[in-house]
N, C-alpha and C positions, 0 to 999 in steps of 0.2 A: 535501219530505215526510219526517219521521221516517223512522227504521229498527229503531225499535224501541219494542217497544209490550206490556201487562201480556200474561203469557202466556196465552191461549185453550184451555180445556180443554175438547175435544169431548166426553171420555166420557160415560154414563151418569151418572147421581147413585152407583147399585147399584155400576158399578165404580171409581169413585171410593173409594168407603168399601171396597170388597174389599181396594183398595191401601193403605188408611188417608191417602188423601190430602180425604176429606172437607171442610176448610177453604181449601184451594186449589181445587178444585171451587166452595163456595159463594161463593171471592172471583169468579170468571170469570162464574156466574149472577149475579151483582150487576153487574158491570161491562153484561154483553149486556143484562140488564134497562134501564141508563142510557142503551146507545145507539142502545135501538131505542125511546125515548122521544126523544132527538136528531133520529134517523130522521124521526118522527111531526112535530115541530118542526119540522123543516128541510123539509118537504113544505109545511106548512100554509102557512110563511111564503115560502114560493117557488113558488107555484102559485095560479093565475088562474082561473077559468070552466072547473075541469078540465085543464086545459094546466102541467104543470111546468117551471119557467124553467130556463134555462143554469145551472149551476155549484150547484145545488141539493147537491150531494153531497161537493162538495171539501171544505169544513170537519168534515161526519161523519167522510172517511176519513184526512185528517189529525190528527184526534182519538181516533180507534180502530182505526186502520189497516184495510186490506183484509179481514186475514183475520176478524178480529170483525163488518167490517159485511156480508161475505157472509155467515159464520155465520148472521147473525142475519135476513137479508131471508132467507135459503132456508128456515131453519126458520118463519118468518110463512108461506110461499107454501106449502110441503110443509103446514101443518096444516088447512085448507079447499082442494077444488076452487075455482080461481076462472078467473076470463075473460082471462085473459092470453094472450101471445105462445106460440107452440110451443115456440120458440128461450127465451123466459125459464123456460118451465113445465119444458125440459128440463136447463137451466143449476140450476135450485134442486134437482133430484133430482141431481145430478152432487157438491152439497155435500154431505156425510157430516155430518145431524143426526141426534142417536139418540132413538128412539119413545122421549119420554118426556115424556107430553103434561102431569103435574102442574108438570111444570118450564118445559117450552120455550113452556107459555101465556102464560108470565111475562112472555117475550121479544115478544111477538104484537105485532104493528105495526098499528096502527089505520090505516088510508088506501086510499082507492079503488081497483081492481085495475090501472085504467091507472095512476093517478099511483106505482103502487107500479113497474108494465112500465117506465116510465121513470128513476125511479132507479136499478133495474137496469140500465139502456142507460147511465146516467152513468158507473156506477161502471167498466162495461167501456171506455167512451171514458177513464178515467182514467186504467185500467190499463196501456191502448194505446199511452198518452202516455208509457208506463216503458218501450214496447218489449216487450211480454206479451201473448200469446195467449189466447184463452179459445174457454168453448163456441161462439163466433159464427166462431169460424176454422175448426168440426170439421164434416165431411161427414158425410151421414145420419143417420138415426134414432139418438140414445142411447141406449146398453142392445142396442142388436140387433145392432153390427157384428162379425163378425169380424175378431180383431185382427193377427191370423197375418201377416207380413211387410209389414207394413204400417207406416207412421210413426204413432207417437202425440204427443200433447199433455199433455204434464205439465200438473195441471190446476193453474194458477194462485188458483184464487179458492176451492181446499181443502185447501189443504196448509200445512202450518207452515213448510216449506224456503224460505231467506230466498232467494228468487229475482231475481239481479240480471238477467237477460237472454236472451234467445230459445233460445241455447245450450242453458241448463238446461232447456228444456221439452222440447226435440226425442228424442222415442227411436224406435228399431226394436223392434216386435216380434220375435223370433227364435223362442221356442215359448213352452209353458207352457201348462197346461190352461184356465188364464185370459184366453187370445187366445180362446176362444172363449165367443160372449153368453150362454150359459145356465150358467157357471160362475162367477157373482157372489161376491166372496170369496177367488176360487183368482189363483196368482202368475205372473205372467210374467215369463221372462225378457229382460230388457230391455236396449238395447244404446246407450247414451248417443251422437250423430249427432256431437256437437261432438268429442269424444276417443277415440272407443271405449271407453269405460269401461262395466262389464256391472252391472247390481244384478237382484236380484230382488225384483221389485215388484208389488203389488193391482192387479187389476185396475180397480179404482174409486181409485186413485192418479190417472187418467187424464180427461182431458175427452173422449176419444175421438179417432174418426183426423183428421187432419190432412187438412184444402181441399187437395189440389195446387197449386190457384192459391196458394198462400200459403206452400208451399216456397221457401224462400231456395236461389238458388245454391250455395253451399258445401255445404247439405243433400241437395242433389241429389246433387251427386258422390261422398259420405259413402255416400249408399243404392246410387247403384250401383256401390260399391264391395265392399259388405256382400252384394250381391246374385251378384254375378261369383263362378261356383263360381272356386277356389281351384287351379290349375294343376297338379297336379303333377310333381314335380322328378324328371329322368331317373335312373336309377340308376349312379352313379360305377361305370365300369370294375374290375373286383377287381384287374387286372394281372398276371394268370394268365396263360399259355400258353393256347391253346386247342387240345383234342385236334379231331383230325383221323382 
């Protein structure tokens, strides 16, 4: 698969033009327009009596890469309730598309809500296949956990960060107003499992906490190591006399 692909511009149309980037905005709307007609395509001609065949999705996301064709199935799924999976209903609200429905109608994917649940389910088995984590790895409710010492999941299928491997998803919460669910927006501080390296990060940076079952070894020993308060060091002798 490619590694590189036209770049995906999330914002609004409003902060596009605040920045004066208005024609780089409308190239990205033209692109998602293209591949959520691809999308539409690639269902019609891979799907049976309602049943989506295997490999329905590999030539979308080799043509547009991941982050455009999540972009674009999450903002179809976000713009009607439909009868989907819990786990897909909460994978498209984890993707960061901005209310902006004269636009993102543009993008609207025409296809059944199951055959749509399924190409969703392709595109995560794809991801899988890179070695990448997604919402189907994250434990409980999204939007409600607290994030507080906890591992997260750098969310792969919303971020621009060109993620080669498991490594770059893994963090510890350590604090931040934003470990906790009713502070949507606010940043945590977050503590990279693979090097310790610290960044502060959105809390919707995240797919949410991390399955235990699906802790790698090395990760494990990273957390409690992160966990283990910190000893402290006796204090060196001054070398004084001591009165008596």
């Amino acid at each position: 698969m490619r590694t590189e692909y036209s770049p995906l511009d999330r914002r609004s149309r409003a902060d596009a033009r605040r920045a004066g980037e208005s024609q780089k905005w409308e190239a990205s709307l033209r692109l998602n327009v293209r591949c959520a007609k691809a999308i539409e395509h690639a269902i019609e001609r891979h799907s049976a009596g309602g049943v989506l065949e295997s490999g329905a999705a590999e030539e979308i996301l080799e043509r547009y890469g991941f982050a455009r064709v999540s972009f674009v199935l999450a903002g179809s799924l976000n713009r009607h309730i439909r009868n989907i999976s819990d786990k897909v209903s909460d994978w498209s609200m984890s993707v960061k598309v901005p209310y902006d429905p004269k636009y993102t109608s543009q993008f609207m994917i025409h296809a059944s809500d199951a055959l749509l649940d399924a190409f969703v389910r392709q595109v995560w088995e794809a991801r899988q296949k890179l070695g990448l984590y997604g919402m189907e790895h994250c434990a409980g409710e999204w939007g409600c956990e607290d994030y507080q010492d906890r591992v997260l999941l750098l969310n792969a299928d919303g971020t621009d960060r060109n993620l080669m491997s498991l490594k770059e998803q893994l963090w510890y919460a350590a604090d931040g107003l934003g470990c906790r669910p009713e502070n949507c927006g606010c940043s945590i501080r977050a503590v990279r499992l693979a090097d310790g390296g610290t960044e502060i990060l959105d809390r919707g940076d995240f797919a949410g906490v991390l399955d235990e079952r699906y802790l790698p070894d090395w990760a494990a020993e990273k957390l409690a190591e992160l966990r283990t308060p910190q000893q402290k060091q006796p204090e060196a002798p001054s070398g004084g006399m001591e009165m008596t």
